[in-house]
N, C-alpha and C positions, 0 to 999 in steps of 0.2 A: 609683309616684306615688299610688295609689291606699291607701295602707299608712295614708296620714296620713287619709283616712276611717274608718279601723278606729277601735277604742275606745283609749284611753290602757294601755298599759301599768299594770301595778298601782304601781309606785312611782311615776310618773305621777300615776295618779288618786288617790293618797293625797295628793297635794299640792294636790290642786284643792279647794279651801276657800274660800271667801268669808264673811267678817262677818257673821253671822244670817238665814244661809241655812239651811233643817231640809226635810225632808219630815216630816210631822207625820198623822197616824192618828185617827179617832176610837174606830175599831172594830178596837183587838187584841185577836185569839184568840190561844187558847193555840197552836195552830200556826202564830203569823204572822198579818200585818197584812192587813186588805181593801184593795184599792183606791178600795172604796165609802169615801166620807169621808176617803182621804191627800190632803192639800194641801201644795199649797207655799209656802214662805212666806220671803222674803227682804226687807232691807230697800230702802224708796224704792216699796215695791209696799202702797196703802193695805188694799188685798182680796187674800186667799189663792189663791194659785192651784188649782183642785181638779184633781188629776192624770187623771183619769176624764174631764171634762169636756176636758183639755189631748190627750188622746189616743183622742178620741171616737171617730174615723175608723177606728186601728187595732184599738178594739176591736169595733166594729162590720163587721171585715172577718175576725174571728177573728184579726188577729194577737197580739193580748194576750186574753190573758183575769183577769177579775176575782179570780179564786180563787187565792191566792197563800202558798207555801209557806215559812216563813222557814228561810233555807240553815242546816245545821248547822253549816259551818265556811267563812263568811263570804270568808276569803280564795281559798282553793279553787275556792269557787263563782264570785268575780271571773275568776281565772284558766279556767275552765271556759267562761264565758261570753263571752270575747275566742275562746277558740279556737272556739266555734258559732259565730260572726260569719264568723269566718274562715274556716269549713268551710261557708257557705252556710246554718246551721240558725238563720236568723234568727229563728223563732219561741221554740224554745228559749233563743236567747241573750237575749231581750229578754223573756223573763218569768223567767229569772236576773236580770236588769240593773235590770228592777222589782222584784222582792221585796229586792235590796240593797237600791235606795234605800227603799223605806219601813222596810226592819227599819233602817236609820241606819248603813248602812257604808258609806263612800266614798259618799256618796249625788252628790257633784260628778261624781267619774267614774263611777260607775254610773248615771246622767241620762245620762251624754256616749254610754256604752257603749249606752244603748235607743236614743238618739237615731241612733245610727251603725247599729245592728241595723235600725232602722227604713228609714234610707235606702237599705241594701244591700235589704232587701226591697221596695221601688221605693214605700214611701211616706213620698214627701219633703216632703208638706203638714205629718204629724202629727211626721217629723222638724225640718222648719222650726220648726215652733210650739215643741218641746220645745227646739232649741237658743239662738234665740232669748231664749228665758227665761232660760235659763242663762246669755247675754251680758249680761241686762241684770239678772240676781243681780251680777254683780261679777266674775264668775272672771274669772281674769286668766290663764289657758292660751289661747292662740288657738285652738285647733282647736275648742272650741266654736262662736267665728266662721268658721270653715273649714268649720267643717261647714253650718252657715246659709247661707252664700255658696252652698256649693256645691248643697245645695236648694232656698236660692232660683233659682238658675238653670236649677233640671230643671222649677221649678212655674212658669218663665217671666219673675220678677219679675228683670230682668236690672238694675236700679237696684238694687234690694235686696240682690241680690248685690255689684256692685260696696262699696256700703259696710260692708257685713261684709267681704267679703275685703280691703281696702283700712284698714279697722280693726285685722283679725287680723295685716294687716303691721307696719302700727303697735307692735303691742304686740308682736309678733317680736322688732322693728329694737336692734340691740343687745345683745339677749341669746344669750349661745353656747349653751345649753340649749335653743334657739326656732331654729336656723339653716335647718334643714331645713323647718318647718313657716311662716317667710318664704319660703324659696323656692317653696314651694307655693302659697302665696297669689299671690304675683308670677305666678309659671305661668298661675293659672288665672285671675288679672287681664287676661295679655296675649293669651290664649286667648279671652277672652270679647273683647275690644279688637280683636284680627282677626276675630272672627264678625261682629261687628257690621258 
């Protein structure tokens, strides 16, 4: 159950694309992008999101840090970074998951991938804030919302959860590529339905 938390698979998160969505840089070095100055920037959003500012929390707790090295081989490093998640090194995976996204690789799943690293390391405020954004960029993967739901519901907002997970079913419903990650939603819809 817990699997659909993890990051997307790599051919997965090569599909998570939305329409004028970028992480964008001011300040590239020759070895990779700062985080000082990456924003985010998708459409329907008048002001950039500044990714520093979106994950103040974690860098403030040492789980990120600013100083970011861009992977030599991109996809490797994706694959690298789902297996730190998975092996508990969520510091490591999520400063893999960051320097994707601002060097511009799968920057959709690589957001989803910190975002996921973030909540397995039990901060699910600066998880919330990142995946969030990513549902209201466009992606059209539910587990973005899945993932929301399920942080809004560790940080209490048990409304907030309801309508992400309840959205994320939505955009399941139908599709055989999305079967498992509806049922997960459902689960943890009816799981929060009996706590209550």
């Amino acid at each position: 159950m817990q699997d659909m938390l993890l990051p997307l698979p790599p051919t997965r998160a090569a599909k998570m694309v939305a329409h004028g969505f970028a992480v964008v840089s001011d300040a590239t070095q020759k070895d990779g992008a700062s985080l000082h100055g990456a924003r985010i920037t998708f459409p329907g959003q008048t002001d950039d999101m500044a990714l520093a500012t979106l994950l103040r929390g974690a860098i403030q707790a040492g789980v990120l840090s600013s100083d970011l090295k861009a992977p030599p081989d991109p996809d490797t490093a994706y694959t690298d970074a789902v297996r730190a998640v998975e092996a508990g090194e969520t510091a490591a995976a999520g400063m893999l998951f960051l320097a994707l996204a601002v060097s511009g690789h799968n920057v959709g799943g690589a957001l989803h991938g910190l975002a996921s690293a973030l909540c397995k390391a039990g901060r699910h405020d600066d998880a919330l804030r990142l995946s969030l954004a990513l549902g209201e960029a466009g992606f059209t993967d539910p587990r973005a919302l899945i993932l929301a739901g399920f942080a809004a519901q560790k940080t209490g907002d048990k409304a907030l959860a309801r309508r992400c997970l309840a959205r994320a079913a939505r955009m399941a419903r139908g599709q055989p590529d999305y079967v498992e990650d509806l049922h997960f939603a459902q689960r943890l819809l009816l799981m929060q339905q009996l706590g209550d």
